[in-house]
N, C-alpha and C positions, 0 to 999 in steps of 0.2 A: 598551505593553500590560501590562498587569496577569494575573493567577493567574485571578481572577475571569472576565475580561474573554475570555484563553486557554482557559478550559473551556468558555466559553459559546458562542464566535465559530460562526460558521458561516459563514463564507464562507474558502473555502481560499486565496484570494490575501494576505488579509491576514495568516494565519497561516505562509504562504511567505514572504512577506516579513519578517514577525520574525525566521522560522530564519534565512532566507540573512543579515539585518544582524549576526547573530552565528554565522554557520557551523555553525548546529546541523543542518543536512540535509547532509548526506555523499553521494558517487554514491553507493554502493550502498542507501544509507536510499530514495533519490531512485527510485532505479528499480525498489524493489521496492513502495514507493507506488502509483507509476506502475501497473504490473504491477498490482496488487491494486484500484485505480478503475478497468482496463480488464476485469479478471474480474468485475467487478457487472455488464457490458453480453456477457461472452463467450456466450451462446447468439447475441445480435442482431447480432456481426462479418458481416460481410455475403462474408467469406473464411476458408478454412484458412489459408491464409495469414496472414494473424495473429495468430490464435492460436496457430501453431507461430513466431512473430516473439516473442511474450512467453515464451512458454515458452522459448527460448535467453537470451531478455533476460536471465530469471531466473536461469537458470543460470550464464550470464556474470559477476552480482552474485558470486554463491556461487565464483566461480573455476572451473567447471564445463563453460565453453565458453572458446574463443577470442575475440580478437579478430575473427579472419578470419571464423569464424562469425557473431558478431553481426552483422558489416558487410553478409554474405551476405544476413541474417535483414531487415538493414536496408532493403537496396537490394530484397527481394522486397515487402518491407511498401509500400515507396515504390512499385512498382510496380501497385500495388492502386489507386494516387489517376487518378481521372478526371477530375476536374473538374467534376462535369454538377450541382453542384449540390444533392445527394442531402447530406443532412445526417449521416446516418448512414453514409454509404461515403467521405464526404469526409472528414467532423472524425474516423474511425478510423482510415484512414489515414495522417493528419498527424499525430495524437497517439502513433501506435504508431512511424512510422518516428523523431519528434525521440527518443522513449525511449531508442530502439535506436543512435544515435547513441555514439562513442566518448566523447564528453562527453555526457553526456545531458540534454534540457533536457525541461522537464515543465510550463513557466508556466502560471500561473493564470487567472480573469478569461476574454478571449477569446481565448487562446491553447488549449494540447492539452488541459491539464485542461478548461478548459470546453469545448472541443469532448467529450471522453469525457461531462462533464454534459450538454451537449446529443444525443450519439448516446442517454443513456441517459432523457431526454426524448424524444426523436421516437418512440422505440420506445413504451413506456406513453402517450403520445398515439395514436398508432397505435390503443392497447389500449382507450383511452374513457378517462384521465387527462389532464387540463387539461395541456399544454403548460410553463407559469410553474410551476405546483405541482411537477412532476415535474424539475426542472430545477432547484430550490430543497432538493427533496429528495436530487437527486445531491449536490450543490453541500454537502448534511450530511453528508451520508456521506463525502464525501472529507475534510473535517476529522474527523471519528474515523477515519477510517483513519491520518491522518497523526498523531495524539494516539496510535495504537497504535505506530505505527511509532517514533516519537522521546520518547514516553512529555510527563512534563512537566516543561517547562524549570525549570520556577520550583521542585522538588523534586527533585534529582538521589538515584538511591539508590545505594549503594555496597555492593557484594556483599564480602556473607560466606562465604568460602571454607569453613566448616562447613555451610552450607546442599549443596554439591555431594557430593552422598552419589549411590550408585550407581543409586538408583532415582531420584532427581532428573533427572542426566545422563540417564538411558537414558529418559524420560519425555520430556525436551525436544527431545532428537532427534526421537525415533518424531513426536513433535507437530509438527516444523516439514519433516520429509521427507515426513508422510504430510496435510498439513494437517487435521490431526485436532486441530481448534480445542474440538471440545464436550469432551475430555479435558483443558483449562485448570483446570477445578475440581480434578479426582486430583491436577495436577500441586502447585494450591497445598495440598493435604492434607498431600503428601509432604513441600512446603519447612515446611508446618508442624509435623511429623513431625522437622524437623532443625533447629529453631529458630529457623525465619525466622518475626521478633515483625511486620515490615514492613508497614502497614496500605496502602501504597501497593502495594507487591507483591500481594499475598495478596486484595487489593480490584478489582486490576487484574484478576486471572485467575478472577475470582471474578464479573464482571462481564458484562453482557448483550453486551459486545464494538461495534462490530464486530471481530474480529482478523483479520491477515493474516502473511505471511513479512517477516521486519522487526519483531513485534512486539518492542517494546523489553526484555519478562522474557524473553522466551524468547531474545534477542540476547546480553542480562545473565548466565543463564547457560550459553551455549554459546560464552561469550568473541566474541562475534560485532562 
């Protein structure tokens, strides 16, 4: 795969499989991914229960919960699955319990990722959106999410410990505790306020997004 090839892709199996042939998805990258393609479908969960199953996930990543918690969170999420068929109570349940998993697994294609692009298909079909359209549309979104998360391979950036100035730090927190994503623009004002020249940084937070928890500046710097 190519630079080119990488910004363009829209289909998230192929770009999972890049990472994983070089180990550039990490658990915690993996599950805060996860977490964030099942937050595009969080009104249509068909349970509380799963919703409060990612919200431990998350925190699990962060060091925030337990294991014993997660497993908890996991074995309620798996408890959710029926069977009957239901597109959207089935592939949420499968994709939310592999997340929650001590190892987490997240695959792509027709595995839980695309059950999450399918739950988030049936719904907007549901809504009078063609089925295929909607489905293709998840299917993009989850490659920008994961392009936020792990930034891009082919340009690694390497942080300048002058850019961490006090209103930096205190900016990136408040941003990734409170997900208060439309505050990315103040933040690259600030790192340009400290002399961050970074057309890749300052481009990234400057950008129409999508972002989520896991975005790669805000990981870059909060030492994450």
């Amino acid at each position: 795969m190519t630079e080119k090839q990488w910004l363009a892709c829209k289909n998230p199996s192929e770009l999972e499989l890049f990472l994983d042939e070089r180990g550039l998805l990490g658990e915690r990258k993996l599950r805060l991914f996860g977490c964030a393609c099942v937050r595009d479908v969080w009104d249509d969960l068909p349970h509380d229960v799963l919703r409060q199953a990612i919200e431990t996930c998350e925190k699990y990543a962060d060091g925030l919960a337990t294991a014993k918690q997660l497993k908890a969170a996991r074995d309620r999420a798996d408890g959710t699955y029926e069977g009957i068929g239901d597109i959207i109570a089935d592939h949420s349940a499968i994709a939310i319990t592999a997340l929650c998993e001590r190892a987490p697994s997240f695959p792509m294609g027709s595995g839980s990722a695309g059950g999450i692009a399918a739950v988030a298909a049936e719904a907007k079909s549901d809504r009078g959106k063609s089925f295929d359209r909607a489905y293709k549309q998840a299917q993009h979104l989850h490659c920008q999410l994961l392009r936020d998360v792990v930034g891009n391979p082919f340009r690694p950036v390497v942080l300048d410990t002058a850019w961490l100035t006090s209103t930096v730090g205190s900016l990136a927190k408040d941003i990734y505790a409170d997900r208060a994503f439309d505050r990315l623009p103040i933040l690259a004002d600030a790192l340009q306020d400290a002399g961050c020249e970074s057309g890749d940084v300052l481009g990234h937070l400057r950008g129409d997004g999508p972002h989520c928890r896991g975005c790669w500046v805000i990981d870059l710097l909060l030492g994450r």
